[in-house]
Structure formats: structure tokens, C-alpha cells
KOLLODO-590157 format. One line per field, with one value per residue (C-alpha): residue number from 1; x negated, y, z negated. Coordinates in steps of 0.001 Angstrom, whole numbers, plus 524288, in hexadecimal, padded with zeros to 5 digits. Example, Ala and Ser with C-alpha at 12.3 -4.5 7.8 and 13.67 -1.06 7.14 Angstrom:
REM residues 2
i	1, 2
x	7CFF4, 7CA9A
y	7EE6C, 7FBDC
z	7E188, 7E41C
***
This chain:
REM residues 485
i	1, 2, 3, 4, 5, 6, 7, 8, 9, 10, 11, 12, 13, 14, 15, 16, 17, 18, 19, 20, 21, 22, 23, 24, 25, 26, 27, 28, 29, 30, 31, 32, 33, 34, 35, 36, 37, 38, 39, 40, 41, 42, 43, 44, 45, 46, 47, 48, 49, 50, 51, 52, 53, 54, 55, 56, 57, 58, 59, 60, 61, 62, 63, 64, 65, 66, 67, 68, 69, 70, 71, 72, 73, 74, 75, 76, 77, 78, 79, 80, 81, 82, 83, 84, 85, 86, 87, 88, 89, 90, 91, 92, 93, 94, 95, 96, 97, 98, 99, 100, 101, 102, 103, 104, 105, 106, 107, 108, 109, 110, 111, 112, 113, 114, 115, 116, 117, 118, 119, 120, 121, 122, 123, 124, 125, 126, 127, 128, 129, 130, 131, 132, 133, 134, 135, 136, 137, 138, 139, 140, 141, 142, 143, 144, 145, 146, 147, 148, 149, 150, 151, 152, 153, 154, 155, 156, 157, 158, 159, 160, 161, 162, 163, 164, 165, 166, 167, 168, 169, 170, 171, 172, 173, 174, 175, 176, 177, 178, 179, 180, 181, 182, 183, 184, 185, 186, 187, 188, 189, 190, 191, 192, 193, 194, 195, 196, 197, 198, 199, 200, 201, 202, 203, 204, 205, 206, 207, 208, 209, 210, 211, 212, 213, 214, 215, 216, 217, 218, 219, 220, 221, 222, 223, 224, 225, 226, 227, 228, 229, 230, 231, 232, 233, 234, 235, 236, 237, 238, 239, 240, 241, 242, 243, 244, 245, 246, 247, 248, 249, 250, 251, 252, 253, 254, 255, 256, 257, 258, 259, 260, 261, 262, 263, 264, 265, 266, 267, 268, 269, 270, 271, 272, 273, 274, 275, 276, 277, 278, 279, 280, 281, 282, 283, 284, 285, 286, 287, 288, 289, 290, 291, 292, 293, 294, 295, 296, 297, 298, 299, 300, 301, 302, 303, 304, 305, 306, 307, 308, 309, 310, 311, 312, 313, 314, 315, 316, 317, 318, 319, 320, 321, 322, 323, 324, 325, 326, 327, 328, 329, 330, 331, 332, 333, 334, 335, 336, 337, 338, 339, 340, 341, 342, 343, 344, 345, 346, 347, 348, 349, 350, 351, 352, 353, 354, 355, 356, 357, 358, 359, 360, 361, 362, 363, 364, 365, 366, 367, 368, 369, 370, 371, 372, 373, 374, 375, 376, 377, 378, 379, 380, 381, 382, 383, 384, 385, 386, 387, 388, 389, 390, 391, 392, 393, 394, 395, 396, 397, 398, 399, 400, 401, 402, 403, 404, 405, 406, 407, 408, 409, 410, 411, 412, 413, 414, 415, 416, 417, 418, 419, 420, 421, 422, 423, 424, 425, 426, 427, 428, 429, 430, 431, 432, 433, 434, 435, 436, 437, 438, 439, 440, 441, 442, 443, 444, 445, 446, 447, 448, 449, 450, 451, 452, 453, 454, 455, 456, 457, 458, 459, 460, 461, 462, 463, 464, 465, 466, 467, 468, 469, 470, 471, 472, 473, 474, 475, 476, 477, 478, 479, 480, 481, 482, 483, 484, 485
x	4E611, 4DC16, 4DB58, 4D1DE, 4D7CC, 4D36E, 4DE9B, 4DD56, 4CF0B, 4CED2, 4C93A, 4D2C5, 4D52C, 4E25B, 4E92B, 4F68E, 4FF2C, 50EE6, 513A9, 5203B, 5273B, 53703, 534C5, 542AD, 5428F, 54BF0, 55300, 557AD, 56761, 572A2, 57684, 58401, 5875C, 59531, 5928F, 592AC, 58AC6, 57F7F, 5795F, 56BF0, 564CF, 559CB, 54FA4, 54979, 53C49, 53844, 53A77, 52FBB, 52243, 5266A, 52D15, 522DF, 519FB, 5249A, 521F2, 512C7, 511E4, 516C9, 50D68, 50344, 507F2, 50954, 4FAB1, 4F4A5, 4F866, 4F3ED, 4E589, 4E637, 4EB15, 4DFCD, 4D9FD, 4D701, 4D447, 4E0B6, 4E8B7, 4E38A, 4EA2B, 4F6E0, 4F874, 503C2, 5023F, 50C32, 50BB8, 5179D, 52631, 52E1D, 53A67, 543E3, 55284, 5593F, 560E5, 56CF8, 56D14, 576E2, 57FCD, 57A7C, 57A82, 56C5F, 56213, 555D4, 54C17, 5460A, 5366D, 532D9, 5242C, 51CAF, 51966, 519B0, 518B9, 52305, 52CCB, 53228, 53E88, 54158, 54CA1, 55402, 5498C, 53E53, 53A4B, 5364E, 5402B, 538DD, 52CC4, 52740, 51875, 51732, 52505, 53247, 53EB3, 540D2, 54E6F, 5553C, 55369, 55CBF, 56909, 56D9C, 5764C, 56F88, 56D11, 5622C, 56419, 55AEE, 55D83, 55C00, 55513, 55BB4, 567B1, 5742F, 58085, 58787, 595D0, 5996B, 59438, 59479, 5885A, 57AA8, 5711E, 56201, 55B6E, 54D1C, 54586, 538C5, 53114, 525F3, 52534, 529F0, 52593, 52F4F, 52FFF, 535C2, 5344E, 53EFF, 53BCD, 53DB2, 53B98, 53819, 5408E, 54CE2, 55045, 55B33, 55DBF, 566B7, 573C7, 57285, 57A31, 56F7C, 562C8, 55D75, 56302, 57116, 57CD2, 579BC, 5844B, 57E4D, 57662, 57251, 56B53, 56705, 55F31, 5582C, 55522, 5504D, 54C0E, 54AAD, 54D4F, 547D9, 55603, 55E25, 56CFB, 570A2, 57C5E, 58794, 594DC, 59CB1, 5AA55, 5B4B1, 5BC15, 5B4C7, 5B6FD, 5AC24, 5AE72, 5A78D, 5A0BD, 5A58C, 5B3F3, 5B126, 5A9BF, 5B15E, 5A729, 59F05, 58FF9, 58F33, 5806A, 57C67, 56FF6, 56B2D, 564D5, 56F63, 57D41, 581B1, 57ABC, 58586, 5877D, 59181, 58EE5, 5995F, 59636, 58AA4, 594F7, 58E29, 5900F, 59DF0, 5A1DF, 59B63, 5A24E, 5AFC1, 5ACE2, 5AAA3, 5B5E4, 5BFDA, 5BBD0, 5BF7E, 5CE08, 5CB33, 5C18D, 5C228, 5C2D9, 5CEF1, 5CB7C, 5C5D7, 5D0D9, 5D9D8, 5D452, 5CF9D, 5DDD9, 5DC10, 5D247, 5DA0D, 5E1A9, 5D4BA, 5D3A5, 5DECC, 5DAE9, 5D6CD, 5DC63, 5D1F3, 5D3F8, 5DEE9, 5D2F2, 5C738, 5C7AF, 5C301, 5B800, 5AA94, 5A37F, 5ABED, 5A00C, 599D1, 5A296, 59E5A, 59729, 58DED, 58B82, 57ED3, 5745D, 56A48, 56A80, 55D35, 56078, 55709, 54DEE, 55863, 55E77, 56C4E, 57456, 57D59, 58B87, 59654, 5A590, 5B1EB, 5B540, 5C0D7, 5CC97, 5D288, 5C562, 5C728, 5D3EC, 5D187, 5C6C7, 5CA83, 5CEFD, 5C6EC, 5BAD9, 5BE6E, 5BE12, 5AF45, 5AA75, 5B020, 5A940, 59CBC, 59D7D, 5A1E3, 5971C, 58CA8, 589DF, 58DA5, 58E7F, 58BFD, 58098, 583D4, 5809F, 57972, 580F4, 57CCF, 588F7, 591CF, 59598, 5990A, 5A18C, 5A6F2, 5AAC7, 5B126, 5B9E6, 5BC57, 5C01C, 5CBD7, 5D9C4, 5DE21, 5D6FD, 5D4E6, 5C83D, 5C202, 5B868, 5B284, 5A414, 59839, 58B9A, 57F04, 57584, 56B12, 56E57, 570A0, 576B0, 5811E, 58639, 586F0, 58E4C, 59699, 5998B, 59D51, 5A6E1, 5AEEA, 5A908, 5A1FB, 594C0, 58DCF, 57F8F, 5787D, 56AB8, 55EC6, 556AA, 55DFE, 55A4F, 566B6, 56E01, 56496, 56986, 578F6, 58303, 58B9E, 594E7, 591A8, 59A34, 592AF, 58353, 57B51, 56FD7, 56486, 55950, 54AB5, 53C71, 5314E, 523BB, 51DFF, 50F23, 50F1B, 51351, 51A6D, 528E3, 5348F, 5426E, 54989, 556DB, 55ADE, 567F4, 57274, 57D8E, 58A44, 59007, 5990B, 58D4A, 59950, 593CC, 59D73, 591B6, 59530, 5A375, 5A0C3, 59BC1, 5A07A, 59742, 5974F, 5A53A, 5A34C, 5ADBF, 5B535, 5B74D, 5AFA2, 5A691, 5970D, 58C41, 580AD, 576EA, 5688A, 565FD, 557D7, 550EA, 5546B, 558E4, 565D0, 56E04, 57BB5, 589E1, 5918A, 5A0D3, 59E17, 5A729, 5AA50, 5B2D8, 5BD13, 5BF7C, 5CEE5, 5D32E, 5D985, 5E213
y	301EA, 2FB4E, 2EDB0, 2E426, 2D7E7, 2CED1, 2CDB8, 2C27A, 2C354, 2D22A, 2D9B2, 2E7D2, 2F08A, 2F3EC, 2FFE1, 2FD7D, 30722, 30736, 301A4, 2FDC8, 2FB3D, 2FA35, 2F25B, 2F66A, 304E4, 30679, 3127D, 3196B, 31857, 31087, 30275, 2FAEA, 2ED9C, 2E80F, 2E097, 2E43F, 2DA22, 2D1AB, 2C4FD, 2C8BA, 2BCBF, 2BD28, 2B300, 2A932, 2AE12, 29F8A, 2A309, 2AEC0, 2A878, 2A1AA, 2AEC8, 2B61C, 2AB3B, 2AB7C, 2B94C, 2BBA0, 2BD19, 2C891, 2D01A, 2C91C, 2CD8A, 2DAE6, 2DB81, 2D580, 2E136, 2EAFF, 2E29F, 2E447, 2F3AB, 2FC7B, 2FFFE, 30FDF, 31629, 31FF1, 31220, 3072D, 2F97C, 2F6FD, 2E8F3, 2E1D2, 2D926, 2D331, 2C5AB, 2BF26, 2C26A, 2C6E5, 2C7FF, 2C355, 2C45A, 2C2FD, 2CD99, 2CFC7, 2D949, 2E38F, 2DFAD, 2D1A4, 2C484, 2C4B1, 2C6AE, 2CBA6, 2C6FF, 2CF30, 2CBBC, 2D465, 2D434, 2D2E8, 2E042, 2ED23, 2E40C, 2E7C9, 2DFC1, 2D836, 2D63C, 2CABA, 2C91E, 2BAC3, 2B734, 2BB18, 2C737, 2D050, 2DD2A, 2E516, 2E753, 2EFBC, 2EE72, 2F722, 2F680, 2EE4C, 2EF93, 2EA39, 2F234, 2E7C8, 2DCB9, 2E5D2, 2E3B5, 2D8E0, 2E459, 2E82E, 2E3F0, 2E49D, 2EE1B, 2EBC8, 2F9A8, 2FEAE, 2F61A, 2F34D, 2F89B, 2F7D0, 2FB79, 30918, 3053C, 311E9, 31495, 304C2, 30622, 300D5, 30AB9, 308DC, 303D5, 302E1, 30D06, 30B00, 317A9, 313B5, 31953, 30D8F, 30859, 306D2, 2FA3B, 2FA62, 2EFE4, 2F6ED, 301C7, 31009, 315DB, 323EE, 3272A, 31ECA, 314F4, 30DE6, 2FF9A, 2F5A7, 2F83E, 3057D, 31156, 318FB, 319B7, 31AEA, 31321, 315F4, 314B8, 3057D, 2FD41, 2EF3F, 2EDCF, 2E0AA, 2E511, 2F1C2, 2E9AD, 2DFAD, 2EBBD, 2F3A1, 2EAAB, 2DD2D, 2D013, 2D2DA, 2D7C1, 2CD71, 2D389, 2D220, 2D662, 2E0FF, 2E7DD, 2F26D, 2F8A1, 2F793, 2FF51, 30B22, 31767, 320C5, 32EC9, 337F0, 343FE, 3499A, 34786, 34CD4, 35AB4, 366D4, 36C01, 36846, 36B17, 36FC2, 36FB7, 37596, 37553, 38250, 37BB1, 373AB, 37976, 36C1D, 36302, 365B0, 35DEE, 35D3F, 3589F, 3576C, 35E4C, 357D9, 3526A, 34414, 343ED, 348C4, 340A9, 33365, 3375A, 33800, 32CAD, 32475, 32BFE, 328CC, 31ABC, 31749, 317BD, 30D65, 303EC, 2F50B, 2F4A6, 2F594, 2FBE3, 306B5, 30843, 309F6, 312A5, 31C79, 31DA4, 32B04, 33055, 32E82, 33AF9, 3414C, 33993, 34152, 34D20, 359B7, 36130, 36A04, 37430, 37AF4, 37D4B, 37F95, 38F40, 38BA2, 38273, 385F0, 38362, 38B36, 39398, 38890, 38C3B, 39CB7, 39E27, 3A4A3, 395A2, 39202, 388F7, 3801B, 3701E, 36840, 35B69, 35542, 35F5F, 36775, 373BA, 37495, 38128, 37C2C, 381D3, 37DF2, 37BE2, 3774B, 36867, 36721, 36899, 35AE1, 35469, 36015, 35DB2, 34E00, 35130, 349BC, 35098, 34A8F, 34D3F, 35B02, 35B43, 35480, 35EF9, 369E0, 3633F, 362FD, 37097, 37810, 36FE4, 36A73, 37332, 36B1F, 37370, 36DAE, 3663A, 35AA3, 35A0B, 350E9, 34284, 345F9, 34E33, 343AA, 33FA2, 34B41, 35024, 342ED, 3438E, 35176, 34DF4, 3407F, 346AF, 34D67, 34E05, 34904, 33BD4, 33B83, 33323, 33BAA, 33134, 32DE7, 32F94, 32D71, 328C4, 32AB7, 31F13, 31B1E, 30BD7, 303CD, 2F9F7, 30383, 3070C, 2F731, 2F4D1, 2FF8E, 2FACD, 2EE72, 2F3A7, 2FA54, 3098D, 30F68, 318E1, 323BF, 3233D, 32E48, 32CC6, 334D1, 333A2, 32A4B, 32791, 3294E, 331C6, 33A16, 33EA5, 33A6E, 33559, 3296B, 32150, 31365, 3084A, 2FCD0, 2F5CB, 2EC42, 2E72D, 2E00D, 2D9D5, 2D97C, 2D786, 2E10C, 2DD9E, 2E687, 2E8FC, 2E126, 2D2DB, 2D305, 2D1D7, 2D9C0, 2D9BE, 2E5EA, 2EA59, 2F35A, 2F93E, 2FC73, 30425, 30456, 3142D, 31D8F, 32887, 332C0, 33254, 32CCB, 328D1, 31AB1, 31A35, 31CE3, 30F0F, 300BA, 2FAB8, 300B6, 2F9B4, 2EAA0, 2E129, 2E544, 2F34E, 2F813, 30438, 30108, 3091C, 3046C, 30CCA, 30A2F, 30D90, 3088F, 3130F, 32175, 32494, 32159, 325B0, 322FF, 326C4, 31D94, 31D76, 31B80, 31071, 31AEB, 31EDF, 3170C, 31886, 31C44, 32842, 326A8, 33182
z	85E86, 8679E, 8689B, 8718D, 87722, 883BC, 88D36, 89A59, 8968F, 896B0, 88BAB, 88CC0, 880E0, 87E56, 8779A, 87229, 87728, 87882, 883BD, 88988, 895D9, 89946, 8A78B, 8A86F, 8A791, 89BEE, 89A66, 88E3F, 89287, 88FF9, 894AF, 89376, 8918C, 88F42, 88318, 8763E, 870C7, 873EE, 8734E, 87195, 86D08, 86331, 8654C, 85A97, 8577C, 85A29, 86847, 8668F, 8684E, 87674, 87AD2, 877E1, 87FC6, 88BC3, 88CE2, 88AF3, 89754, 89879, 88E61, 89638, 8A3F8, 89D03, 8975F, 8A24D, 8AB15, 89F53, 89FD5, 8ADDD, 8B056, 8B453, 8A854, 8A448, 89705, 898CB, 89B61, 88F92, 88FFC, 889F3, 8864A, 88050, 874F8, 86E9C, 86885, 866CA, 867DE, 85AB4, 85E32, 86B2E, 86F61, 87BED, 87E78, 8863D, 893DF, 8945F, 8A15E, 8A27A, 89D2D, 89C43, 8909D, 88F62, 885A2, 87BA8, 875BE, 86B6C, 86AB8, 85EDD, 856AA, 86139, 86D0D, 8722E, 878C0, 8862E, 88BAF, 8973E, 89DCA, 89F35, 8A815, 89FB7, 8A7F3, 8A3A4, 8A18F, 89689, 88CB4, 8825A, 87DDE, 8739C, 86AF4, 8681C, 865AB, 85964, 85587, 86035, 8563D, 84D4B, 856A7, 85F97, 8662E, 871BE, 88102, 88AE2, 8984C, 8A1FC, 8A584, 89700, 8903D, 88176, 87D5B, 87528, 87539, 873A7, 871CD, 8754A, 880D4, 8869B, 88945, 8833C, 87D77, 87FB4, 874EF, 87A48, 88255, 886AD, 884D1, 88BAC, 89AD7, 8A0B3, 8ADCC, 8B86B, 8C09F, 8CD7E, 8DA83, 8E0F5, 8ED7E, 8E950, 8F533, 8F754, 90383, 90275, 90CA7, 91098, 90D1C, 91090, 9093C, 90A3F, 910FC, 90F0F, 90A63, 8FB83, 8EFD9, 8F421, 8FC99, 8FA7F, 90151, 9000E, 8F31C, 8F632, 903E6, 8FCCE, 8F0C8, 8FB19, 904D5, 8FA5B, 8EF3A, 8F55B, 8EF2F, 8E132, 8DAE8, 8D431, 8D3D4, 8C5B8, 8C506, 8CB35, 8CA19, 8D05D, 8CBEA, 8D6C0, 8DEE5, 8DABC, 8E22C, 8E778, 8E3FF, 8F1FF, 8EB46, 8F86A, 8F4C0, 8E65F, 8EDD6, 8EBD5, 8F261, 8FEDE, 90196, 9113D, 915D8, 92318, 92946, 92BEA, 9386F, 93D87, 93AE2, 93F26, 93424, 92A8B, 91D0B, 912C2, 9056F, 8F7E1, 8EB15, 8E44D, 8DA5D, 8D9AD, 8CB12, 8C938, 8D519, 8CF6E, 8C33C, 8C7FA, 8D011, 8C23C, 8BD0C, 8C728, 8C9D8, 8B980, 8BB3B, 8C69A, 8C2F0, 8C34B, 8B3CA, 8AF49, 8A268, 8A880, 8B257, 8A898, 89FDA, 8A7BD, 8AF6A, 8AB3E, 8B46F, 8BF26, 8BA39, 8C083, 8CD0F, 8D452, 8DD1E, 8D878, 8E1BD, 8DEFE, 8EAA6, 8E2FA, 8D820, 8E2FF, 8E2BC, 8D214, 8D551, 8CF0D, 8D915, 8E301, 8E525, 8EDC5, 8F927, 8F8DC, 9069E, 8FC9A, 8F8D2, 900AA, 8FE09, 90623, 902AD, 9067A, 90D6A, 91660, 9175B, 91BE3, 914CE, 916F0, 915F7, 90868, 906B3, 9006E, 9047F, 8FDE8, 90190, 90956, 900F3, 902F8, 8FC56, 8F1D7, 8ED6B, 8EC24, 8E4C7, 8D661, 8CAE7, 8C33F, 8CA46, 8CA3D, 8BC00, 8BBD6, 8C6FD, 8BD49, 8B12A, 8BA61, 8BEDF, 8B234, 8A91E, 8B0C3, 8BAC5, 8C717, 8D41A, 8DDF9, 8DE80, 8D3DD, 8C51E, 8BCF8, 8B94B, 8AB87, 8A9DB, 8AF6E, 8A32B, 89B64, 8A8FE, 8AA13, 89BF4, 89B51, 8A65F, 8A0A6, 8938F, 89AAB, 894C2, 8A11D, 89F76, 891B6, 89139, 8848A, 883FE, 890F7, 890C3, 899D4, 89686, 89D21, 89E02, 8A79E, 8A549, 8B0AB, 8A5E5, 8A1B0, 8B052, 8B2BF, 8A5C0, 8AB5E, 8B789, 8B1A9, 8A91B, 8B5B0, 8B320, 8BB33, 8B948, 8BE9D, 8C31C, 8C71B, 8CF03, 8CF3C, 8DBCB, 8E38C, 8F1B1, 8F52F, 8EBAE, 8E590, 8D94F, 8D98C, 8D0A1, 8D546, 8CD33, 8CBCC, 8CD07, 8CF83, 8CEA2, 8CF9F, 8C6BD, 8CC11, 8C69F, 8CC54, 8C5F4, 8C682, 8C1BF, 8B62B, 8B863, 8C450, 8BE19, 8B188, 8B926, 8B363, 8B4B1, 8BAF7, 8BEFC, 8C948, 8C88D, 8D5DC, 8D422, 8DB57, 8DB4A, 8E057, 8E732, 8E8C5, 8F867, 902C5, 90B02, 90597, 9084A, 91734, 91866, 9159D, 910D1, 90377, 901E3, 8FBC6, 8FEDF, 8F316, 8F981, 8EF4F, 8F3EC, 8EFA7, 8EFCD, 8E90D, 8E3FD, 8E11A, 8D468, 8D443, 8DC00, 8D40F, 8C676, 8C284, 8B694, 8B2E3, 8AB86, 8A6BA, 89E43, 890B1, 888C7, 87E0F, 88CA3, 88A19, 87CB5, 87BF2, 876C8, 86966, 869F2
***
């Protein structure tokens, strides 16, 4: 359907097509909240006409930079039309004391949500979401977008994805050869030390801290100290340039690392009900088993390889750790590198977080600590790890092109949640949140200094989860159902 209307004294020809943009990026995951029930508000219809005036601007804003985009046949104008507002309620933010408000536009106009300070967070042109005046049960993320909630996981379930490609809106650097900023031990988006001097190197003055937690006295689990095995790498070219490296266990380390820490956390719930896995905290003494390990092979001098590192190929082999680290080597982590090895096809060079939960699980499920129920859940909510954090448990987080980690899995403990605006074709400003995450990297490179220790003598290393992909695990609430037998 083509229709002919003047626009700022423009005559342009429109052609009604769907559109519709998530400013925030929502993804189709789960978020948490602790409450079980809102207090979304619906608003009186009288209140319609003057919100719809309040926020005509932006539908103007929004057509004025269609009327003005360089104009092709292959690309015809997309305007937005609505004419009045049918429906309104303010709606209650999952973690938060805030609420966002909700305009449903007249007909298939689409919608717009603001946040408490009228900016904007969200729109659709083309379509609403008219099943959300069926239930008053549901919250807004502004990491998901709307959800409710599952009361078996303890989580929220996404309600609303946007289909359409949406565009993504970033002010902060993403820099193509990392660099170090203040804060930091290192360069890239890790091995943060000061999050306050990394954000105004990095980022500047334009993030407003909303809000931050950490669990305490956690305790960092070394991947070196969890390595049956140890990579040696020689240069062919200099015998004396000599490196050692542990297993590439990041995910079965940063899994007994949220294991162990659950017996010990700062909420006493938790502390007492999973006494149990401390049954698999003592040493393995796992010499006395060593001649029966699957991956014995590694230490034939048949074993050879070459490993890349800065431009360099290394001669690779592959040697027994000493037998001291060996035998302190957990029980219980023992049982996850078995699970690992015999199912998912972990050697020596890591496996995939995505099996995490089903190792984690089969170990968990033991007679010896009788949890039948424990069970992880995979999400890619920021809202869910904070709601987790909160409650005393920790995570696990696993990155994909980090600066500084590459692909790795870490447990996380700890974050923090700012707020900053972007600008949506050049002047319609939005509201954005950028996520930092306090974990346990499995690398000792952090316990060698200081300043990673706050004055509670708790060990902090932030993490930058704004600059590479990020996914995460987290305990399910059907976990702590009690066994009835």
C-alpha cells in the first residue's frame, strides 16, 4: 500500500513496511528477579491523549531522519504513523526499584518504552504486544527486554523478541589491538584491579554506577594446581626461552571453583545445605591412580606437537606435574575431569562451557552428596547472573574473543551495572547498560600482586564484559528442592 503525505514541507512517498528496533539488543535468554509478584500499574486512558503528546517527539525525531536519509529506489522511506496511544502501564524492572513505561500505539504502530526519566529504552514501528494486557505477571530487563517468571528455574523467561536485525549502539572504544588502561595488570578487558580508574581511562565520565555486589571470601581455584598434566614449550631456536603452561581445563576448573566455594559462601542457606560437597574437597591423592589416567599417553616421548605463540613455533610436549600438586589435586575435581574426558571429549586443549552443566550435574548427582536435583541452566542474561550474585551463588561466564582471555571460562562472583546514553540516528538519545563482572580466571597472574585485594581481604578481578561475547551457567532453584526420601 502506497500512500502520499507532506512531511517538514517535504513531499516523499512512503511504503509501509515492518519495522522494528530493540535499542537494547535483547536476547532470547533467561532473566531473574527476586519477586514473585509485581506492581505493574495500568494507566487511566484519560492519561492517553497528553502521553501520547509528551512523546511525539519521538516519532518526529524518528521520521525526520527517514525524510532526511539518502534516498535510493532499492532503499524507499519508512515512516511511522501512529495517532494516538491505546493502551499504557508502568512496569516494574527486574533487580531495581525502577519502572519503565509502556505506550501502546494505535492499530500496528507499534509501541515505546521510556525509562523513569522518559528516555528512551525501546520501540517497535510496525506491531504490539497486546497479550501483556492479559497478565499483570511480568517485569522489564534492560538486558532482555519483557519477561515473566519460571518458578522453577528462578529465573524470568523472555516474552518479546524482536525479529527484526536490530542495530547495535555503542559510545564505548573497541579497540583492535588491546591496550592497557589504568586499573589494569595487563592489557585487554581483563586482569582489572581498579574498576573505577579502568571505566574513566577507558570509557570516560558518561557511566552512571547503578548498582554492585560481590560474594565474600571467595576462593580462586589455579587451573595450574588442578593440571595433572603440564604443557613444556621449547623454542627450537633458543633452547633457553622455555615455557610451562597447565592443562587447558578452564571449564572444569571454573566449575569446581563454583562448586567448592557453595559450602562457604556468605549465605547461610547455601552454606548449610551444600555441607555435603565438602566430602569432595579433600585430596585425591591421585598418584596412587596415575599409571590409569586416560590421558597417560600425553607423556609417550612419541607425544610431539608444535604450539604458535608470538609468531613463534614452539617444540610442545607433555610431562606429569610434580606429584605433590597431583596428589592435592581435589576429589571432586577428579570426578568432573573423568566426566569431561569419558563424555565430552576433553584432552587437553579445553572443551566447550556448553557441557558444564550436564558434567556438573552427573558429578553432583553422586551418592556421596546426594543432590538428585541440582541443575544448571544456560542463559545469556546479565539480569539472571546479578539476581544470582545477590542471592550468595555464584555463576560461570564464559567469553568469546576477549582481549585478554580469548575464549575462557571463569566463575563469577561479583559485578557492577552502569548506566550511559547513546544517541539512535544521531539525536533521538537512548538508555544503555554496560555490564562488569568480578571472576575467578583460574590464572594466578592476579594473586602475585596486591592490588587485586580490597580492604576486606577479598581477592577482585574485574572483568570487562562489554568488549567480546559473553554467555553464562547459572544453579537452578528446582537445586534445592529436598529429597523426599
Amino acid at each position: 500500500m502506497i500512500k502520499k503525505i507532506i512531511l517538514i514541507g517535504l513531499m516523499v512517498f512512503i511504503v509501509f513496511i515492518n519495522f522494528s528496533v530493540n535499542v537494547l539488543g535483547a536476547k532470547n535468554t533467561t532473566s531473574i528477579d527476586s519477586k514473585l509478584t509485581t506492581n505493574n500499574e495500568v494507566v487511566d486512558e484519560n492519561e492517553f491523549y497528553d502521553l501520547f503528546i509528551n512523546h511525539q517527539y519521538l516519532i518526529d525525531d524518528y521520521n525526520l531522519s527517514v525524510a532526511n536519509d539518502a534516498y535510493t529506489e532499492d532503499n524507499e522511506k519508512v515512516l511511522w504513523l501512529p495517532a494516538s496511544v491505546e493502551y499504557a502501564s508502568k512496569i516494574d524492572v527486574c533487580n531495581s526499584d525502577e519502572k519503565v513505561m509502556y505506550l501502546d500505539l494505535n492499530e500496528e504502530n507499534g509501541f515505546i518504552v521510556v525509562d523513569s526519566n522518559d528516555v528512551l529504552v525501546e520501540f517497535n514501528t510496525n506491531s504490539d504486544l497486546a497479550f501483556l494486557r492479559e497478565s499483570n505477571n511480568f517485569y522489564y530487563s534492560f538486558s532482555d527486554s519483557f519477561v515473566t517468571y519460571n518458578e522453577n528455574t528462578g529465573g524470568f523467561d523472555q516474552i518479546y523478541v524482536d525479529d527484526f536485525s536490530s542495530v547495535d549502539f555503542f559510545n564505548e572504544e573497541v579497540s583492535n589491538t588491546p591496550v592497557q588502561h589504568n586499573g589494569q595488570a595487563s592489557s585487554g578487558d581483563g586482569e582489572i584491579y581498579d574498576i573505577d580508574a579502568y571505566i574513566a581511562d577507558r570509557y570516560g565520565s558518561n557511566y552512571i554506577y547503578v548498582s554492585g555486589n560481590y560474594i565474600q571470601d571467595y576462593d580462586w581455584i589455579y587451573q595450574y594446581d588442578t593440571s595433572v598434566y603440564e604443557m613444556k614449550l621449547v623454542n627450537p631456536d633458543d633452547q633457553t626461552d622455555v615455557l610451562f603452561a597447565s592443562e587447558g581445563n578452564c571449564v572444569i576448573n571454573a566449575s569446581y571453583s563454583l562448586l567448592s566455594n557453595l559450602p562457604y559462601t556468605n549465605n547461610y542457606q547455601y552454606y548449610s545445605y551444600f555441607s555435603n560437597l565438602r566430602f569432595g574437597l579433600r585430596d585425591s591423592n591421585y598418584m596412587n591412580e596415575i599409571s590409569t589416567d586416560p590421558l597417560l599417553y600425553m607423556t609417550y616421548s612419541s607425544y610431539s606437537a608444535t604450539y604458535e605463540m608470538n609468531g613463534i613455533d614452539y617444540d610442545e610436549t607433555w610431562l606429569l606435574n610434580g606429584s605433590s600438586i597431583i596428589d592435592s589435586i581435589p576429589h571432586m575435581y577428579i570426578q568432573l575431569r573423568d566426566q569431561a574426558i569419558n563424555n565430552y571429549g576433553y584432552e587437553n586443549d579445553g572443551m566447550s562451557q556448553t557441557y558444564a552443566d550436564n558434567m556438573i550435574e552427573t558429578v553432583i548427582h553422586l551418592a556421596e552428596y546426594n543432590y538428585p536435583n541440582f541443575d544448571m541452566v544456560s542463559t545469556s542474561s546479565e539480569d539472571t547472573i546479578i539476581s544470582q550474585i545477590d542471592s550468595g551463588r555464584p555463576g560461570l561466564i564464559s567469553t568469546s574473543g576477549s582481549e585478554t582471555y580469548n575464549n575462557h571460562s571463569m566463575a563469577v562472583y561479583g559485578y557492577r551495572k552502569y548506566k550511559y546514553y547513546t544517541y539512535f540516528l544521531g539525536f533521538i538519545k537512548v538508555t544503555n547498560y554496560a555490564y562488569f563482572w568480578v571472576v575467578d580466571s583460574g590464572h594466578r597472574t592476579e594473586a602475585y600482586s596486591s592490588n587485586f585485594r580490597n580492604s576486606n581481604g577479598d581477592y577482585l578481578n574485574w572483568f570487562d564484559g562489554n568488549q567480546s561475547s559473553t554467555d553464562f551457567m547459572y544453579i537452578s532453584a528446582s537445586s534445592f528442592i529436598l529429597p523426599s526420601c
